[in-house]
C-alpha positions as CSV (number, residue, x, y, z in Angstrom):
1,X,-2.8,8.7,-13.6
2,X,-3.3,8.7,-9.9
3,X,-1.4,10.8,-7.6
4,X,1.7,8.2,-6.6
5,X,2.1,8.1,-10.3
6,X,3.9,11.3,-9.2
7,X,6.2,10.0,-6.9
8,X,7.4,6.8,-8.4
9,X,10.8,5.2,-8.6
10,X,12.0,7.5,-12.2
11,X,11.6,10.6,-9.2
12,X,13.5,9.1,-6.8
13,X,16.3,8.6,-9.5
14,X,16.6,11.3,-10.6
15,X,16.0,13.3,-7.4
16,X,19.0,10.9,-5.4
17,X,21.2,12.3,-9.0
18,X,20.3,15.5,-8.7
19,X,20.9,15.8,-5.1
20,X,24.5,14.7,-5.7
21,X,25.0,17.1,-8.5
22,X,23.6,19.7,-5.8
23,X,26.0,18.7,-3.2
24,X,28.6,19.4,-5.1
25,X,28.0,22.7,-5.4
26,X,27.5,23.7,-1.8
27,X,30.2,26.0,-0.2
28,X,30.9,23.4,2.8
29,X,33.5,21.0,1.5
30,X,32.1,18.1,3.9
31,X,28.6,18.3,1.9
32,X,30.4,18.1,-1.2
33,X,31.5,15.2,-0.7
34,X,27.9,13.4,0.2
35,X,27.0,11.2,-2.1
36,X,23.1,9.9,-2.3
37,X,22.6,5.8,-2.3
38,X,18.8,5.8,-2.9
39,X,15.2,7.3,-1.8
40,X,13.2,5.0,-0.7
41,X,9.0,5.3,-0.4
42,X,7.3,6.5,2.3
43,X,6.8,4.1,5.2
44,X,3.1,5.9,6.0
45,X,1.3,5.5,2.4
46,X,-1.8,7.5,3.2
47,X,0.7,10.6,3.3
48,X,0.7,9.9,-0.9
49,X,-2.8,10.7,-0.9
50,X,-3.8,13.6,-3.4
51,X,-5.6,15.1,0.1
52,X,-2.8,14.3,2.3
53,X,0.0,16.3,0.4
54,X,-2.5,18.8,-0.6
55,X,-3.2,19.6,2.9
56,X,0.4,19.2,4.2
57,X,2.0,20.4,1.8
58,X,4.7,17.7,2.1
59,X,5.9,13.9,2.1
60,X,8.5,12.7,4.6
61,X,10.8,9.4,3.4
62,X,14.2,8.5,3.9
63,X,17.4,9.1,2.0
64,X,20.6,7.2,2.2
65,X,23.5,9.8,2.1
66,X,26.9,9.9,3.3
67,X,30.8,9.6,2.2
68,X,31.8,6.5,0.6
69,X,31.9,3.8,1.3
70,X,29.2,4.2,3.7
71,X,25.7,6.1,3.6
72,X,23.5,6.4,6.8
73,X,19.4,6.9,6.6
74,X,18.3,10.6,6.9
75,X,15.1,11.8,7.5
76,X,13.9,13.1,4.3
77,X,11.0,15.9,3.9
78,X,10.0,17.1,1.0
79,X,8.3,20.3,0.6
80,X,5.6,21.0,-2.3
81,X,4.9,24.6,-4.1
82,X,2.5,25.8,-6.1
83,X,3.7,24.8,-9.5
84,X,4.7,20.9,-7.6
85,X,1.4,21.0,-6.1
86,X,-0.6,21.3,-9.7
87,X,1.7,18.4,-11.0
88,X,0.6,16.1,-7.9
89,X,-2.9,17.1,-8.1
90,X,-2.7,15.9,-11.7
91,X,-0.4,12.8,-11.1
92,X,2.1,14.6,-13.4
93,X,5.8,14.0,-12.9
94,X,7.6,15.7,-10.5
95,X,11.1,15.9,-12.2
96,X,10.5,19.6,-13.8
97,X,9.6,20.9,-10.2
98,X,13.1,20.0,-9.0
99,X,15.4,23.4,-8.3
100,X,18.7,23.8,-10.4
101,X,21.2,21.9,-9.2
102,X,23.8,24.4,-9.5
103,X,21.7,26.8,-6.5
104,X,21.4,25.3,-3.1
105,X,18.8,27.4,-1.5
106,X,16.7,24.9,-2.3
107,X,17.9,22.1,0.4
108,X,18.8,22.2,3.7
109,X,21.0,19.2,4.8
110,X,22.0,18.7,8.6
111,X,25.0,16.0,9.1
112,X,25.0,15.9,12.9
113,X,21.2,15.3,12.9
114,X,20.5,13.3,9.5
115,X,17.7,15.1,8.1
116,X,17.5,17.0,4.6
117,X,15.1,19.2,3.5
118,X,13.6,20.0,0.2
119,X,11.9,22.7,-2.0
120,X,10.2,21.8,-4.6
121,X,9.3,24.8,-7.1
């Protein structure tokens, strides 16, 4: 398994789920509504490199998020732990490093300025 194994298309399923389940929990009623239309690669490829994330500790994509029926592109970044960090290194799937959904201290999500930020554990 090679490193982008990691960060395939079953991640980005579940993650644009999962990030809908989180929104839904958040305490601002205009995030709640958000809904997530898809994740899409990284434009910049050699940021999937083993060394690349291991040394930035991150991958920046895009998201498309907003209220139905229409969903603009924000700048994603997603942030690696320790635990997320192992499973990359190995080319292990990343769905288990994924907070609970029902917490979100995890992500930070800015409307006015379209970018979200993640935690993975």
């Amino acid at each position: 398994m090679s490193a982008n194994d990691s960060f395939n298309e079953s991640f980005y399923s579940y993650l644009e789920a999962h990030l809908e389940r989180t929104f839904a929990h958040s305490n601002q009623e205009r995030i709640q509504t958000l809904w997530c239309d898809g994740i899409r690669p990284p434009i910049i490829e050699s940021q999937l490199t083993k060394k690349s994330v291991d040394d930035s500790r991150q991958i920046v994509t895009k998201a498309f998020i907003g209220h139905s029926p229409t969903a603009d592109a924000y700048d994603l970044t997603i942030l690696f732990g320790k635990y997320s960090l192992r499973r990359y290194a190995k080319g292990a799937s990343l769905i288990d490093c994924i907070p609970d959904s029902e917490s979100t201290d995890w992500m930070e999500i800015d409307t006015a300025s379209h970018t979200i930020q993640i935690q993975l554990k």
